[in-house]
N, C-alpha and C positions, 0 to 999 in steps of 0.2 A: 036150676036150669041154666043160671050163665057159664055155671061153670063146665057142662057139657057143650054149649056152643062156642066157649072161650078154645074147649080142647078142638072139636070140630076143624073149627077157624085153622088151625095149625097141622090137619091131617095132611097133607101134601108135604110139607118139611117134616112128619113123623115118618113117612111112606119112604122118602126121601133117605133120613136114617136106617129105616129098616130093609133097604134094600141092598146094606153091607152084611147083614145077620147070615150066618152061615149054617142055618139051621130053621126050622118052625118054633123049635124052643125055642130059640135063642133070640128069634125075632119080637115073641113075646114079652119076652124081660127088660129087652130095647122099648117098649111099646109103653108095658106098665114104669119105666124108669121113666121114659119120655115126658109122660103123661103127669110122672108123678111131681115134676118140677113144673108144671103148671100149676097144679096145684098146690104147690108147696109155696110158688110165690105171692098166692092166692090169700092162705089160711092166714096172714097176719092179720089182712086190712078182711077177712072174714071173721076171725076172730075177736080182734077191737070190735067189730062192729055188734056182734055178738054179745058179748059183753054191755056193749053202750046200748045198748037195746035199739039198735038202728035197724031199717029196713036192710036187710040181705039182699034184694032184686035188684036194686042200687050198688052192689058193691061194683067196683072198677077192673075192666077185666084184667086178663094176666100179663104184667109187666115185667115176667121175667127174661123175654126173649127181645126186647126192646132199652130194657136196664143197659144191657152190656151185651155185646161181640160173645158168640160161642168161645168157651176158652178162656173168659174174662170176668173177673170182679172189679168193682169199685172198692176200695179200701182208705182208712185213715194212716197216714203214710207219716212217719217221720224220720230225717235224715240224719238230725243231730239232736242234741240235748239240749232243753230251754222251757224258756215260757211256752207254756204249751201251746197256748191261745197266737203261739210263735210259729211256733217249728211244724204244730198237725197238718197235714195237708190231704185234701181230698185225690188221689190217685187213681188210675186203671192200670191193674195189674194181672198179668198172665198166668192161668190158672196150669199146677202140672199135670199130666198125664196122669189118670187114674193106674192104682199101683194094681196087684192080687190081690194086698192088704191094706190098701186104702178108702178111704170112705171118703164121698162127694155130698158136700152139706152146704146148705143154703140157710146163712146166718138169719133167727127170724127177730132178735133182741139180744142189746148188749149195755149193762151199764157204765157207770164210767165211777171207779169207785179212787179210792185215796190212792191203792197202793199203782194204780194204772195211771195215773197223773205223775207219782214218785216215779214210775220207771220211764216217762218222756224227762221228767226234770232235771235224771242219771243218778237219782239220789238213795234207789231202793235197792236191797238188798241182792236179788239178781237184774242182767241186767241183758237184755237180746241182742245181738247185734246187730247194728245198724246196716243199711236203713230198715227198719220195722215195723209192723204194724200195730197197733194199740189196741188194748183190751186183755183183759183177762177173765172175761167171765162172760156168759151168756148162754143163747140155746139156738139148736138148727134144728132142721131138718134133712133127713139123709134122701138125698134126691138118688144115689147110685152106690155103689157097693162091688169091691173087688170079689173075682172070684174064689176066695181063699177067707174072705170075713162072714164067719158066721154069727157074731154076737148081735148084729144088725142086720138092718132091711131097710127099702124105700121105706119114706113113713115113716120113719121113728122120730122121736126126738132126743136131741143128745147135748149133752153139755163137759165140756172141757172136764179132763181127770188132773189136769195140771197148768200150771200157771206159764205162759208165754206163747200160747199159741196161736192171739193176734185177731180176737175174737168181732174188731172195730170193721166189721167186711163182709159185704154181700154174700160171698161164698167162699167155700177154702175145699183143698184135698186135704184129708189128715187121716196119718194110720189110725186104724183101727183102736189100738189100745191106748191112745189119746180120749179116747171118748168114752162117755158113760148113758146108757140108755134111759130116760125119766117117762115114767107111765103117764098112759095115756090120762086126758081128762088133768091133771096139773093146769091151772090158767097159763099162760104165757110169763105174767111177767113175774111171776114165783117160780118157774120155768129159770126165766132168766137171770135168776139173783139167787140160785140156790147153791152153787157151786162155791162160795167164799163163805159167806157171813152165817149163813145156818149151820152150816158143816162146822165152822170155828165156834157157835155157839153150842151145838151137840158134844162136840168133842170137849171140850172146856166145862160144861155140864157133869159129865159122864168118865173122864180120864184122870181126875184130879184127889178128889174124894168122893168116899163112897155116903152122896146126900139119898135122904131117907126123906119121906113125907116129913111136913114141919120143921126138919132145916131150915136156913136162910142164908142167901147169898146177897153181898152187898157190890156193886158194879158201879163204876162211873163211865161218860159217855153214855148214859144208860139210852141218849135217842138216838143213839148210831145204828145203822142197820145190824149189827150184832146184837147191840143192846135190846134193841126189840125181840128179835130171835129168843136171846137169855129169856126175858118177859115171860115171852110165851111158850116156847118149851117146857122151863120151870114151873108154868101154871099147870100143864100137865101131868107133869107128878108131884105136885103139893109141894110144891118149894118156894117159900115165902122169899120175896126178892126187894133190898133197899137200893132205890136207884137214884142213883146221882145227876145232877145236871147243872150247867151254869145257867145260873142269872141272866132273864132274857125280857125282855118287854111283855111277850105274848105266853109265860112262863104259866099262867092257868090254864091257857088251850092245851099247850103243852103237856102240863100233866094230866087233864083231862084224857088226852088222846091216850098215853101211856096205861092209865090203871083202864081203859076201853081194854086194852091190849093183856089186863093182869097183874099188872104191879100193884103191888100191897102198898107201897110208898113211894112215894116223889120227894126228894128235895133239893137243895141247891148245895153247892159248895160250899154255904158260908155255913148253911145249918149243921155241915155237917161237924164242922169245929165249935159248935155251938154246944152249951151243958143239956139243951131239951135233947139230946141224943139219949140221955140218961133217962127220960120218960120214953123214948121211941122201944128202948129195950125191955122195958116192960110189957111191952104187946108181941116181939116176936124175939127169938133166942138169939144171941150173939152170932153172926157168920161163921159157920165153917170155911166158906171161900169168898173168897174178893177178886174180883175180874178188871183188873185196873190198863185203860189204854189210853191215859194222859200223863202218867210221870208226874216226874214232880212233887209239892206240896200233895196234889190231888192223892198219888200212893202213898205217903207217909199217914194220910188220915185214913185211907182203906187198912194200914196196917193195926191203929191204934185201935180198932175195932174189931178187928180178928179176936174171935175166940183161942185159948191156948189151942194150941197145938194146929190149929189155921195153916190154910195155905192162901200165898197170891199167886195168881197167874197172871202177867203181863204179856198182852199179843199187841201191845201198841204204845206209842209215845207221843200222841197230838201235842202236848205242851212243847215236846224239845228239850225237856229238863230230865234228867237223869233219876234214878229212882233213889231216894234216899232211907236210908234202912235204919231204926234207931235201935241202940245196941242192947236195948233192954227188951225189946218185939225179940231179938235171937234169945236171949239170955234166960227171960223170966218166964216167957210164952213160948218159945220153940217154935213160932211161925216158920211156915216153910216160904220160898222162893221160887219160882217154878215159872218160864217161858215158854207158850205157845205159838208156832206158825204153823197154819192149816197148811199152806202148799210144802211147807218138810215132812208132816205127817202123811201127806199122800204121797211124798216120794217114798218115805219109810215104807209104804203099803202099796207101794206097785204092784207086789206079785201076789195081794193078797185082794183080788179082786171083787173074791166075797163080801170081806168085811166092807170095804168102801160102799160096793151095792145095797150092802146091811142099812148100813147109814144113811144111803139117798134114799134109798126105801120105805125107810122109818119115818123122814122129814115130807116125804112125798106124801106118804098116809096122813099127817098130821094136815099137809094142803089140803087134801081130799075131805078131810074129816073138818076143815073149816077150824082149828085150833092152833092154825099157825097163817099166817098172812103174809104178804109179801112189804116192803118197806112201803111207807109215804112215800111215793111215787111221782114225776114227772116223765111223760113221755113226749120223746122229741124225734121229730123227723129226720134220719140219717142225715141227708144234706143239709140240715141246721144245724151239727155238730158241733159248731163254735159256742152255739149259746150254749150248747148241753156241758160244753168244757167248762167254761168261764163261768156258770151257774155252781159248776159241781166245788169251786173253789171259794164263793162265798163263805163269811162266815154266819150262823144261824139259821143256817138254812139247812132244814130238815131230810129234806125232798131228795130222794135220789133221783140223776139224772140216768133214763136209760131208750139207747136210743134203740129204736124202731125202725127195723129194713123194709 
């Protein structure tokens, strides 16, 4: 009910708009667009609520037309490169003219993950140009739609096809084939964390070797938002998974939470140059793959453990140390070597619109079917963004940070 009084409340500025429509169609599609951005800045704080099992009659009316100036977002702004907890800065920014092929979305969640810290810091592999907005991953809502986009509609929700386009922002215009449609019923914040780390865990899964039930895959990082993903994807088709992790105070929560998730094993760094490894292979088969995103010592022991003819895949370097390869893993074993990055895999597949759909589709079922979850979570209120940065760069700390518009 508030949400029809909320719209109500606003018929006179809808009337208002619709009295440029140049047409009775056309007035309608102004009307449901209108309409639909009240409600679209609605479904967050109805959603949490939702979710938290809060009264609904209480939700807060619509703050989408009081947020910001028609024409304008609020956005996390940076001008130079730095400490991030430096340079981000809270801005009002001028939205552009809806294109043919453009699409108007109303950001509802966005996390704040490694590689979006890397590109305020100037240190990641691509890099936007300044001044820029921050983010690379989240979900909206499409409030409006050029005449020419037919893969959308008011009402969808959608998530970045590619990495830079600034997702730290109340609203954005962005073409159409920047976006990717995610089915209905998705929570939110699986919503909003689908587009990197699942997608790198699918593909890394699925692109490398061909694992068969009772395989085993051995990972380190294994509580990184990927490494969860691996977890539980892997649990879906019987693929036994050894995961790695440092040495932590709270190290049995830890793994408790983990095997909740799927994992067959937990263990620490040290174990894993440890001789009980020689009993752990007893209960499941040698790795065919190793998912290594620390370098260092940590890769030289995912190697030592590959089954012949193994591969690793490296999608990351948290240590900062280089991978070192020992000449006998080439020699004796034929281990393979092999790098993944999920945003080159989706450029490589730009024009292959299907497959990518294939894959969010696949990940979205597994949401819906409750066999895959969204990371250990923290949600933080957009204009708190400081803590959600400076939280995201602790160390042990599990929690993604992701902020809520």
């Amino acid at each position: 009910m508030w949400l029809f009084k909320t719209v109500a409340a606003h018929r006179e500025s809808v009337c208002r708009f619709l009295a440029h429509a140049s047409s009775v169609r056309h007035a309608e599609q102004c009307f449901r667009a209108r309409a639909g951005r009240c409600y679209s800045a609605l479904r967050p704080s109805y959603e949490l609520r939702r979710r938290r099992g809060e009264s609904l009659c209480s939700a807060p009316v619509c703050s989408y037309f009081v947020s910001a100036p028609r024409g304008e977002c609020e956005a996390l702004v940076y001008r130079r490169h730095g400490d991030p907890a430096q340079v981000i800065q809270l801005e009002r920014l001028a939205l552009p003219e809806l294109g043919v092929s453009d699409v108007h979305v109303k950001m509802l969640a966005a996390p704040v993950n490694p590689s979006d810290i890397n590109m305020v810091q100037g240190t990641y592999a691509i890099l936007p140009e300044l001044p820029a907005v921050g983010g690379n991953e989240g979900v909206g809502q499409v409030l409006e739609v050029g005449s020419q986009v037919t893969s959308l509609r008011a009402g969808d929700w959608v998530i970045p096809q590619d990495a830079g386009l600034g997702t730290w922002r109340t609203e954005a215009v962005l073409s159409e084939g920047t976006l990717a449609a995610v089915p209905s019923g998705v929570p939110l914040l699986c919503a909003a964390s689908l587009s990197v780390n699942p997608c790198t865990a699918f593909r890394m899964l699925s692109d490398f070797e061909s694992l068969q039930p009772g395989d085993c895959v051995i990972q380190n990082a294994a509580n990184s938002g990927v490494g969860q993903a691996v977890i539980q994807i892997a649990a879906t088709r019987g693929i036994h998974t050894i995961n790695i992790v440092r040495d932590r105070p709270d190290l049995h929560k830890l793994t408790e939470r983990l095997k909740s998730l799927g994992a067959d094993h937990v263990i620490t760094e040290d174990t894993l140059r440890k001789p009980e490894m020689k009993e752990l292979f007893k209960k499941v088969p040698r790795p065919r793959l190793a998912l290594n995103c620390v370098g260092g010592k940590s890769a030289t022991e995912l190697l030592r453990h590959l089954q012949k003819g193994g591969t690793m895949v490296t999608y990351g370097g948290m240590s900062k140390q280089p991978v070192a390869v020992p000449v006998s893993a080439l020699i004796f074993k034929d281990v393979k070597l092999r790098g993944f990055w999920v945003t080159q895999w989706k450029r490589d597949h730009a024009h292959d619109r299907e497959k990518v759909q294939a894959m969010i589709s696949a990940l979205c079922q597994l949401f819906l079917q409750g066999k895959l979850s969204a990371p250990a979570s923290t949600e933080v209120p957009f204009r708190d963004y400081q803590t959600a940065v400076q939280d995201s760069m602790k160390p042990f700390v599990s929690a993604k940070q992701i902020l809520v518009m």
